[in-house]
N, C-alpha and C positions, 0 to 999 in steps of 0.2 A: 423552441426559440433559437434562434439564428444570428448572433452579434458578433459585432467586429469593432477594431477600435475606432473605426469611423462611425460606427452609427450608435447614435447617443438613443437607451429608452429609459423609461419609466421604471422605475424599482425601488423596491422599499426594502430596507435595512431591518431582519428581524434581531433573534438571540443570538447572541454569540455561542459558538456551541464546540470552540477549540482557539486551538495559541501553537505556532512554533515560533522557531528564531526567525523567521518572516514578518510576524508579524500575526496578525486575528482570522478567526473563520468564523462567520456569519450565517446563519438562515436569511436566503431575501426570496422575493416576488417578484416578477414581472408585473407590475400593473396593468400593462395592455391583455393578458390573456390567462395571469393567475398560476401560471408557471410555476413549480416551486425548485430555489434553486441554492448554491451557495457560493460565496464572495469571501474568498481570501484579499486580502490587504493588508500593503505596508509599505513604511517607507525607509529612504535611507539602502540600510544592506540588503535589507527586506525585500525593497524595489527591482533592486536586480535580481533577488533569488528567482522573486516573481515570473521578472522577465526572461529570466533565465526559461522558469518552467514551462511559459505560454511558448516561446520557441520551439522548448521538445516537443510541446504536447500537439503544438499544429502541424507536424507530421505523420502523426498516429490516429488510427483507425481501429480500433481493436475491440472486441466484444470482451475481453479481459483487463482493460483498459481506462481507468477512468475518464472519461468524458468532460475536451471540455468546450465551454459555450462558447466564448470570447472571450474581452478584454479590455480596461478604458483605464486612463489616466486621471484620476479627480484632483481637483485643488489643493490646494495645501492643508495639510493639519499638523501643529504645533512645528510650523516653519517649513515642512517637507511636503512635496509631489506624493499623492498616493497610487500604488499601482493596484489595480482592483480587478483578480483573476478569477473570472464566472467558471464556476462548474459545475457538472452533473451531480444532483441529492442520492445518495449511495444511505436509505433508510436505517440500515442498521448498523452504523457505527465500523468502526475499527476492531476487526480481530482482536486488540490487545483490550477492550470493553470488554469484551464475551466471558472472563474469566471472574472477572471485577464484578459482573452482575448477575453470574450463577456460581457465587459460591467462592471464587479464588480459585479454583483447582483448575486441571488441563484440560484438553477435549478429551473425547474418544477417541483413539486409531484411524475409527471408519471416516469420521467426521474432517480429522487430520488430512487423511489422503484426496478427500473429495478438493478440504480447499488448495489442496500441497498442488492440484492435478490445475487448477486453474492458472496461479501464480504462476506454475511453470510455462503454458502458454503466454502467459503475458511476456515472461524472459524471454523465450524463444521468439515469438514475433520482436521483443525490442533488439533482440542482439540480430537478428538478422537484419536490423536494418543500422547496424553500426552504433546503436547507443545502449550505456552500461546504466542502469537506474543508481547506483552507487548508494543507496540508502534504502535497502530494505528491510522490515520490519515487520511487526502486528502491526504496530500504531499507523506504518501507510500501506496496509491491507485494509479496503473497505468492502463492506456485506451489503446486496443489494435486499430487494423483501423481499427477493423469493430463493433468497441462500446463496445465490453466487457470490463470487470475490472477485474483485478489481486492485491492481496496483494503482495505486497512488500516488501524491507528495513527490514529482517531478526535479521538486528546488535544486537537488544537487546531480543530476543525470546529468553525462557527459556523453556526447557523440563524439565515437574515434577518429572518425574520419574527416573530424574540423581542425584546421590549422590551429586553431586557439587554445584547441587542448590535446597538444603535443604532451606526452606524457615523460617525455625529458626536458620538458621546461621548467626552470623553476618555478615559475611564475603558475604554472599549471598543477602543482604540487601546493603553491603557498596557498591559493583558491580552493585546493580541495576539501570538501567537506562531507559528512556522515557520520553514523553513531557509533564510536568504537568498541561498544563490547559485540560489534557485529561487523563489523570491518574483516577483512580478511588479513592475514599476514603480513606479505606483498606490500599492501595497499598502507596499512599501519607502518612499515618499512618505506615508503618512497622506493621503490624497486619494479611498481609496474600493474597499472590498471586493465583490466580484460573483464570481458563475461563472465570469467569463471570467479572473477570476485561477486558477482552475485552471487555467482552459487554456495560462496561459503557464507553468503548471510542468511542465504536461502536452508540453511542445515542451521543456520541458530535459531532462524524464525520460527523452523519444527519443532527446537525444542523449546523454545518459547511458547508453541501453544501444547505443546504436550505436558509442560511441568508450570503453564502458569507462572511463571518467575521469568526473568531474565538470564541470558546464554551467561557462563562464567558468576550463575549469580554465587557461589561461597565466596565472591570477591568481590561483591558489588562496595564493603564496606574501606577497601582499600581501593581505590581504580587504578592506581600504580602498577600494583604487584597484576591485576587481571592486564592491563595495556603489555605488561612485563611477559607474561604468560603466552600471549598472543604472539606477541612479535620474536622472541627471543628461546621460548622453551619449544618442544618437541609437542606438547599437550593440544587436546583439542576439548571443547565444554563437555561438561558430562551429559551422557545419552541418557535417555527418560530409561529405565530399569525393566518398566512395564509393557515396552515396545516389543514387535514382535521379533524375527529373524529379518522377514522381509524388511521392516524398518529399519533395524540395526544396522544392515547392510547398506539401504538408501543414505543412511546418514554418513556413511563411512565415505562413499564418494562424494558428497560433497563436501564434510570438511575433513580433505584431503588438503594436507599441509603444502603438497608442492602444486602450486595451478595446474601447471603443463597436465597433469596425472590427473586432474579433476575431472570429473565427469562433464558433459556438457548438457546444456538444457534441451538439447532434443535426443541425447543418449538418455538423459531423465526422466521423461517423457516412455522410454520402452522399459522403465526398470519394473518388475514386476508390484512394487510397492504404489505406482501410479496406476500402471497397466491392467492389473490385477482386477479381480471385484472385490470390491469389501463388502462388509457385511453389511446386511441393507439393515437399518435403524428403524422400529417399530411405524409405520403409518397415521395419522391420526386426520379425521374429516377437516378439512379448513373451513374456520369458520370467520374469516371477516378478507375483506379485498388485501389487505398483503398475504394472506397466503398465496394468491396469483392460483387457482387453478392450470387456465391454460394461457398458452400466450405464444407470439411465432416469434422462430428461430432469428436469433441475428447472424446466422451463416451457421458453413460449414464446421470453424473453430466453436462458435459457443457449446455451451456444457447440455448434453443430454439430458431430455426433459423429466426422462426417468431420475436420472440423480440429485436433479434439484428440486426433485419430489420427496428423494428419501431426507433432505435436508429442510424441509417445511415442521416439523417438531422441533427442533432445535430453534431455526432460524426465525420462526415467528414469533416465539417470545421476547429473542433481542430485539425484533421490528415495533411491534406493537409496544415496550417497554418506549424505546427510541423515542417514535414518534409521539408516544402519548405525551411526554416530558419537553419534545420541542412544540406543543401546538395545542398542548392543555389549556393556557392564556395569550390574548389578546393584547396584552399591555404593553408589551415589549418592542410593538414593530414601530420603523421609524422610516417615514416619506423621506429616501432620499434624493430623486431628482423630480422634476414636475418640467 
């Protein structure tokens, strides 16, 4: 499918199947051709986050990248313009599901590095072309069915090299937004937005899937004293205990307290904990079309076919969970244009 905000199709509004501060996420259809797809909308702050996001994302090209379709403006609901941003269906949920629907616990290592190896690509092609995602996470990590990862959830990305987000404005400061037990320092300080603020969210999101919890969780029940912690002490989250040397070390440069000294996403990219081979994870036959047997490369950046083979035990139970749950009934879709 091929949209833009001039051209009005056919689509039906299914479950809703997520919520940010934007506003809803939707499963829809294309009616002309059966497309499966999904429709963020909102209005209000919402609107602009939106719009914010369909800006970044219509410069981007990226096989690590969420995909997106287009874009349209619908009529009003309860007083407000809806702004309604099409994207690419990413079958198996958000990294921050994967713990919640096997058990609560963290990944494996091997599992960690495969998706830590994708994410980083995604970094690396956004910072090279001058914009900071400024909100990473599990939750905008999504899993395609056959194991890969995609960043996601564009709403707060800033590109440097736009006048409007001069990063000694106030005004670019008061605008700013993200999740701060994953914020970097700097960034929680007003002192100075870069790439390498990814990368300290990028060292919490590891350990977010490595310990299942949240970065600074023995202080999730205070958020003061962890915002405190962040911005004002020497400390950085605690490391998973069960990681190995080569991890331990991975993490140490990203969250690295001073930016300047932080590693960057394509020095991350050689660190032996990406670089490295992990340990290949048992095999098992696939047995229904999201395993993906085989399928052709989206370039030279996508993830070797090998790895996202050793990632099909894992990743088809999220998929097939997934999908079973959005597409079990019929009841729920809604004709939204004719």
């Amino acid at each position: 499918m091929n949209l833009n905000s001039q051209q009005q199709i056919q689509w039906v509004k299914g479950t809703p199947i997520g919520s940010g501060s934007f506003g809803v996420v939707n499963l829809a259809m294309n009616r002309s051709n059966g497309e499966i797809f999904v429709v963020k909308s909102g209005g209000g702050a919402g609107f602009r986050s939106l719009q914010n996001e369909a800006e970044i994302l219509k410069s981007l090209d990226s096989p690590y990248i969420v995909r997106c379709i287009g874009h349209e403006v619908s009529g009003e609901h309860n007083g407000e313009r809806q702004f309604n941003l099409f994207m690419e269906f990413m079958a198996g949920g958000s990294l921050s599901d994967l713990s919640k629907k096997f058990g609560g616990s963290g990944l494996d290592e091997s599992v960690i590095r495969s998706y830590s190896r994708d994410i980083l690509h995604g970094l690396a092609y956004l910072h090279r072309k001058g914009i900071v995602h400024c909100d990473l996470k599990c939750k905008n990590v999504l899993m395609g069915a056959s194991g890969n990862v995609k960043l996601a959830d564009f709403g707060a990305a800033r590109k440097m090299n736009s006048p409007k987000n001069d990063t000694k404005s106030k005004n670019f400061w008061q605008s700013m937004c993200g999740t701060p037990l994953w914020m970097a320092p700097e960034v929680l300080r007003s002192e100075g937005l870069s790439p390498a603020s990814d990368i300290w969210s990028l060292g919490c999101t590891i350990i977010e899937m490595a310990t299942g919890k949240l970065p600074w969780g023995e202080d999730i029940s205070n958020p003061m004293a962890a915002v405190y912690k962040i911005t004002c002490s020497n400390e950085t989250p605690q490391f998973p205990s069960e990681f190995s040397k080569q991890g331990m070390d991975f993490l140490s440069k990203c969250l690295e307290r001073d930016p300047r000294k932080r590693w960057t996403s394509e020095e991350l990219l050689s660190h032996p904990f990406i670089s490295g081979n992990s340990n290949s994870m048992d095999l098992c036959t696939p047995t229904s079309v999201l395993d993906v047997r085989g399928w052709e490369s989206d370039g030279s950046e996508s993830p070797e076919r090998g790895e996202l083979l050793s990632r099909i035990p894992f990743s088809k139970r999220c998929c097939n969970n997934v999908v079973e749950s959005l597409f079990g009934t019929s009841d729920n879709w809604l004709d939204v244009r004719s």
